[in-house]
C-alpha positions as CSV (number, residue, x, y, z in Angstrom):
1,X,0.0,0.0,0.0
2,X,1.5,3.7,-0.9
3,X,1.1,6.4,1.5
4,X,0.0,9.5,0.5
5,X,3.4,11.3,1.1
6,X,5.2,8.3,-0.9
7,X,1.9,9.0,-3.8
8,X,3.1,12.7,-3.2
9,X,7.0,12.2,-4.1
10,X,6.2,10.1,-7.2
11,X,3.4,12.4,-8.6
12,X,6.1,15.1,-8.3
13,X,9.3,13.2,-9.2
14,X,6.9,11.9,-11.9
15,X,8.1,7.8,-11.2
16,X,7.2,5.3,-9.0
17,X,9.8,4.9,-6.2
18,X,10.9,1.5,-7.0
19,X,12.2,2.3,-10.3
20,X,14.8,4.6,-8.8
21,X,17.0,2.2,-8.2
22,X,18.9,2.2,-11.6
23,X,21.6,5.1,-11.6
24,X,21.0,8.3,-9.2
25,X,17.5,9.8,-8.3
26,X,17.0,12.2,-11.4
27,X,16.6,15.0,-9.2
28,X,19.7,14.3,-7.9
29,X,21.7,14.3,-11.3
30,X,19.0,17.8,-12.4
31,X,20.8,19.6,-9.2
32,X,24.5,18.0,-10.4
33,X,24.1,19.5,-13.7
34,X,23.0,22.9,-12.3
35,X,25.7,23.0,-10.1
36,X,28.0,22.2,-13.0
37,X,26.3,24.8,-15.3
38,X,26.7,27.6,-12.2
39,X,30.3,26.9,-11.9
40,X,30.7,26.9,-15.5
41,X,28.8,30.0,-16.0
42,X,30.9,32.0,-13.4
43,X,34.2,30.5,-14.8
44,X,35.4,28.5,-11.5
45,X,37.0,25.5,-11.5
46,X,36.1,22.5,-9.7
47,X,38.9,22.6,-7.5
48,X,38.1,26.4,-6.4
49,X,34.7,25.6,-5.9
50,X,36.0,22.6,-3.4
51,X,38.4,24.9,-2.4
52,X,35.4,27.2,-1.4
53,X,33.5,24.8,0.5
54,X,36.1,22.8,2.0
55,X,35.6,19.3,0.3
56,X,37.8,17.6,-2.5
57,X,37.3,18.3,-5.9
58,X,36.3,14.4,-6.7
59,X,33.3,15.4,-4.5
60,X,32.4,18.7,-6.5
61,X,32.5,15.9,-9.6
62,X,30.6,13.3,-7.8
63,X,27.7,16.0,-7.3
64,X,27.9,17.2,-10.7
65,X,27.2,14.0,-11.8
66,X,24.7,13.3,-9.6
67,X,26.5,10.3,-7.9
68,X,26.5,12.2,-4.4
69,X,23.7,13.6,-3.3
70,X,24.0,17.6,-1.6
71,X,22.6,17.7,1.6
72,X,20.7,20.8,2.5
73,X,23.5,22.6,4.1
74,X,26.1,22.1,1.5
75,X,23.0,23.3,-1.3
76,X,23.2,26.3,0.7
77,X,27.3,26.7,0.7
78,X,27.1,26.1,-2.8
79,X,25.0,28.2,-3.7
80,X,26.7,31.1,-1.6
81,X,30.0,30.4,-3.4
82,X,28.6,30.6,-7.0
83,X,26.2,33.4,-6.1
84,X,22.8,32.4,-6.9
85,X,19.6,31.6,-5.0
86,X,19.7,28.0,-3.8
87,X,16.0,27.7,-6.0
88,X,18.3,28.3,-9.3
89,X,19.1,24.8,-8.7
90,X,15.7,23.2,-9.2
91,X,14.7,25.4,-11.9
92,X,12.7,23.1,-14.5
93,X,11.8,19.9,-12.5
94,X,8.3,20.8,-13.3
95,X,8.4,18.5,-16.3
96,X,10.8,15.6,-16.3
97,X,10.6,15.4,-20.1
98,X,11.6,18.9,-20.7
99,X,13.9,18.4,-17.8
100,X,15.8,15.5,-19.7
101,X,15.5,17.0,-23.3
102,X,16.8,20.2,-21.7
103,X,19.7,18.4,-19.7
104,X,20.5,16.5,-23.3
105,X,20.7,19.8,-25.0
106,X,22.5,21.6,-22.9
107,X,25.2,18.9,-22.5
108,X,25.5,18.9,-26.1
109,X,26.1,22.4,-25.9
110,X,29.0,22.4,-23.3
111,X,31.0,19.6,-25.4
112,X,30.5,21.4,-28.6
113,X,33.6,23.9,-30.2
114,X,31.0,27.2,-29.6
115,X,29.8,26.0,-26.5
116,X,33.2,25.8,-25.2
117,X,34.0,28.8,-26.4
118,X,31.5,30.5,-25.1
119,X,31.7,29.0,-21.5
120,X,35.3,30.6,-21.8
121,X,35.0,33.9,-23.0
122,X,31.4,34.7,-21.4
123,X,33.0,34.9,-17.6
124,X,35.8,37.8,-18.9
125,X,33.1,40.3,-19.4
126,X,33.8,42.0,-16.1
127,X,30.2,44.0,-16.8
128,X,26.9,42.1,-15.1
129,X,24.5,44.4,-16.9
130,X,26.7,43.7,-20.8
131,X,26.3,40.1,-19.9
132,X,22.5,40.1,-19.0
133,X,22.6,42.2,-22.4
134,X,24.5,39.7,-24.4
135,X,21.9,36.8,-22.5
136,X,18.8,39.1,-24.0
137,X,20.1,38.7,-26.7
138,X,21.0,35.4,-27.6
139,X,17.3,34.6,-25.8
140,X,15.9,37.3,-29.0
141,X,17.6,35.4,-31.5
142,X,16.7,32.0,-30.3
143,X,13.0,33.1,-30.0
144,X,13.3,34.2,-33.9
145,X,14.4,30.9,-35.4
């Protein structure tokens, strides 16, 4: 018999809890990737982010990946080091489709020659307000095609 916080958590992880048990929960690796988006974003490395929170940078990869799961407290050191609300790391677990086909895109991204490039040069605009610019933009074109 399910209980109605266990029909909760799969209605909103969108699974039944016994087919979790393949691979890490996918909110788990949905957090990983955000982290590793973040720290990507604002140009730090995996060992200054460890660095920053005082735990190896194998652990900084193992949450990446989603292998570890961040407890509540380290969310929140995390999130202070790379400057951003601890809810930018949930963003888009409405829809675990969109979630995946989103996470699939936006690795392909990150291993692709402009990705790469981009991930490099974006965090040497010293400006926040050029960047959001330059963000507005990219978002503008997007829409258009």
């Amino acid at each position: 018999m399910i209980g109605p916080l266990q029909q909760e958590f799969e209605d909103a992880a969108g699974e039944a809890p016994a087919a979790r048990n393949d691979g890490p929960h996918p909110v788990d690796r949905h957090v990983g990737l955000r982290i590793r988006m973040r720290r990507k974003e604002m140009g730090v490395s995996q060992e200054r982010l460890a660095d920053a929170l005082g735990i190896t940078f194998q652990q900084v990869q193992k949450y990446e990946r989603g292998a570890n799961r961040v407890s509540a407290s380290k969310l929140w050191e995390i999130a202070a080091a790379l400057k951003t609300p601890v809810a930018y790391f949930y963003d888009g677990l409405g829809d675990q489709d969109a979630v995946s086909a989103q996470r699939e895109a936006a690795q392909e991204f990150m291993l692709s020659t402009e990705g790469a490039e981009l991930m490099a040069a974006f965090p040497r605009i010293a400006e926040a307000a050029i960047r959001r610019k330059i963000v507005e933009l990219v978002r503008v074109v997007a829409d258009e095609y």
